[in-house]
BAFI-3210 file (N, C-alpha, C; in Angstrom, 3 decimals, decimal comma, padded with zeros to 6 digits):
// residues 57
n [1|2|3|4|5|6|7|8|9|10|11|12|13|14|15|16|17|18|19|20|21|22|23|24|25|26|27|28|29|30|31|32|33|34|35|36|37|38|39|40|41|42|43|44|45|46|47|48|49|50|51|52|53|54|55|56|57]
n.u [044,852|042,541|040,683|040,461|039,219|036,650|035,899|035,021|033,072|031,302|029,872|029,439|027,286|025,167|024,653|024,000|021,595|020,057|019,505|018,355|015,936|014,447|013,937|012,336|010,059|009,685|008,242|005,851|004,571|004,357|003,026|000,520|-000,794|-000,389|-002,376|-004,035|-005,662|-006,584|-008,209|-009,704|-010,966|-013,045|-014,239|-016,016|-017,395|-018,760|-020,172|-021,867|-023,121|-024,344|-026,163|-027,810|-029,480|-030,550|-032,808|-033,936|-035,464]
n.v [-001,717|-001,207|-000,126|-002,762|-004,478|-003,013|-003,045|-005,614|-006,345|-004,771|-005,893|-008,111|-007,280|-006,568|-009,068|-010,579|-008,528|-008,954|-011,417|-011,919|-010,170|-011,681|-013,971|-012,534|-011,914|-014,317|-015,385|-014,049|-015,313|-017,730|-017,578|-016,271|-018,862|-020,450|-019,730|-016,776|-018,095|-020,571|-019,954|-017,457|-018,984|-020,932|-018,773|-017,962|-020,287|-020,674|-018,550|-018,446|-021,295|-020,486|-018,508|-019,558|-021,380|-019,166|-018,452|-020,558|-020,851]
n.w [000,224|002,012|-000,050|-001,266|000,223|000,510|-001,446|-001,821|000,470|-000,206|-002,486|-001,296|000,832|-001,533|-002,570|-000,675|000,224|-001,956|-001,798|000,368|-000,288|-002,334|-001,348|000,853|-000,974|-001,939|000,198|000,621|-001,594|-001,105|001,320|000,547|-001,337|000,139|002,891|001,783|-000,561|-000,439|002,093|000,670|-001,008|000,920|002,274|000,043|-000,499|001,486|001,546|-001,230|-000,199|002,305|001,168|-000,482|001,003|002,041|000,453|-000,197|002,012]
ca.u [044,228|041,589|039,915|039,513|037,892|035,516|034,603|034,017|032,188|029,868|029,803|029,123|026,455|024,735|024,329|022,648|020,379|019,382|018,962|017,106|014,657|014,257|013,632|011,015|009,233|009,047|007,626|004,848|004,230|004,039|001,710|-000,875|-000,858|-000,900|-003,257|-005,039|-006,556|-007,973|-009,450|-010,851|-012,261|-013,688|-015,461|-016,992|-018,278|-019,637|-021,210|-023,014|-024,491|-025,197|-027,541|-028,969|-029,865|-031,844|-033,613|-034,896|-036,580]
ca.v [-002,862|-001,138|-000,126|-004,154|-004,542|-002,053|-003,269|-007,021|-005,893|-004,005|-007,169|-009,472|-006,519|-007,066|-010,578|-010,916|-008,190|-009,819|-012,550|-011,511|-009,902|-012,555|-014,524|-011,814|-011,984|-015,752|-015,734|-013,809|-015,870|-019,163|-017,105|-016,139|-020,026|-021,715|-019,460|-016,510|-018,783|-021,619|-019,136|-016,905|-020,160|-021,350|-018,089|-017,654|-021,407|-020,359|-017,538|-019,059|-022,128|-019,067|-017,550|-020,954|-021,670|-017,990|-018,784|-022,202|-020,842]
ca.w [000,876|002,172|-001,014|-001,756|001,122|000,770|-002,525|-001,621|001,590|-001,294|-003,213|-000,577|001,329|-002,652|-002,541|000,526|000,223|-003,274|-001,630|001,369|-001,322|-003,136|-000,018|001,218|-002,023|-002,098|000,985|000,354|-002,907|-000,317|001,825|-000,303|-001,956|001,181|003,567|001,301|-001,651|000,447|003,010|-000,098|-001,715|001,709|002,259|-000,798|-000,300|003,172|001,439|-001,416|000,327|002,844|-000,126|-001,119|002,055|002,445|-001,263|000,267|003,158]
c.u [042,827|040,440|039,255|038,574|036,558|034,994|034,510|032,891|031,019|029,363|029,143|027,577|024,975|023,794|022,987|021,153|019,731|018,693|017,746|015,960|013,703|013,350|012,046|009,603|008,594|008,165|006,113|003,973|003,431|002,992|000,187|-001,408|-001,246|-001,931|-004,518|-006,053|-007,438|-009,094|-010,427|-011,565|-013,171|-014,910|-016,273|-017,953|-019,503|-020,768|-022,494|-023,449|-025,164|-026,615|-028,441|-030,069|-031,284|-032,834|-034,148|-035,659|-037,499]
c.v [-002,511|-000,652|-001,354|-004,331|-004,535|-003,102|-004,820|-006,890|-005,524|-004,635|-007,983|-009,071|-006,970|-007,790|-010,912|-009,655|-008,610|-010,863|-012,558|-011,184|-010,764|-013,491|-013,907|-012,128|-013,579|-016,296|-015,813|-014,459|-017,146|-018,515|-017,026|-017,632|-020,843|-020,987|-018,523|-017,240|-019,370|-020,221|-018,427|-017,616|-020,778|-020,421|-017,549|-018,853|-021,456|-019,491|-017,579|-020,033|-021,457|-018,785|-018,704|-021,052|-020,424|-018,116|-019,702|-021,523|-019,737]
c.w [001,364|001,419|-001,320|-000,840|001,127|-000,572|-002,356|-000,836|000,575|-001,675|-002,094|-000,187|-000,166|-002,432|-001,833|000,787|-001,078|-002,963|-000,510|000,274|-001,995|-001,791|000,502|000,262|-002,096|-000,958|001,359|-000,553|-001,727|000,324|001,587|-001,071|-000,767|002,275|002,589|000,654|-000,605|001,287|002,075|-000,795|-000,765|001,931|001,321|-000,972|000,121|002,351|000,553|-001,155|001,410|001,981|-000,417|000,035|002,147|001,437|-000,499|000,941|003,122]
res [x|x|x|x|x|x|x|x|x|x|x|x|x|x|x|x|x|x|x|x|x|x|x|x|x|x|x|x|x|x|x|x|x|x|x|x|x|x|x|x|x|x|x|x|x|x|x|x|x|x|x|x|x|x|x|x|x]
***
């Protein structure tokens, strides 16, 4: 009896760190999509109408 145990416990232990992982990973995916991009497309905006700006004057 306590062999099955063990091996669902293993099985189940598995799962959820698969899933946690998975989880972790997707999170980071959402991260970088919803805060890096914009911010690295905003400041490269900033930076060349920055440069234009120093060319004009």
């Amino acid at each position: 009896m306590l062999q099955i145990s063990n091996l669902l416990l293993a099985a189940v232990s598995t799962t959820a760190a698969n899933n946690s992982a998975v989880g972790m990973l997707g999170s980071f995916i959402a991260a970088a999509v919803l805060i890096v991009v914009p911010a690295t497309a905003f400041l490269i905006f900033v930076s060349q109408k920055d440069s234009l700006d120093r060319v004009r004057r």
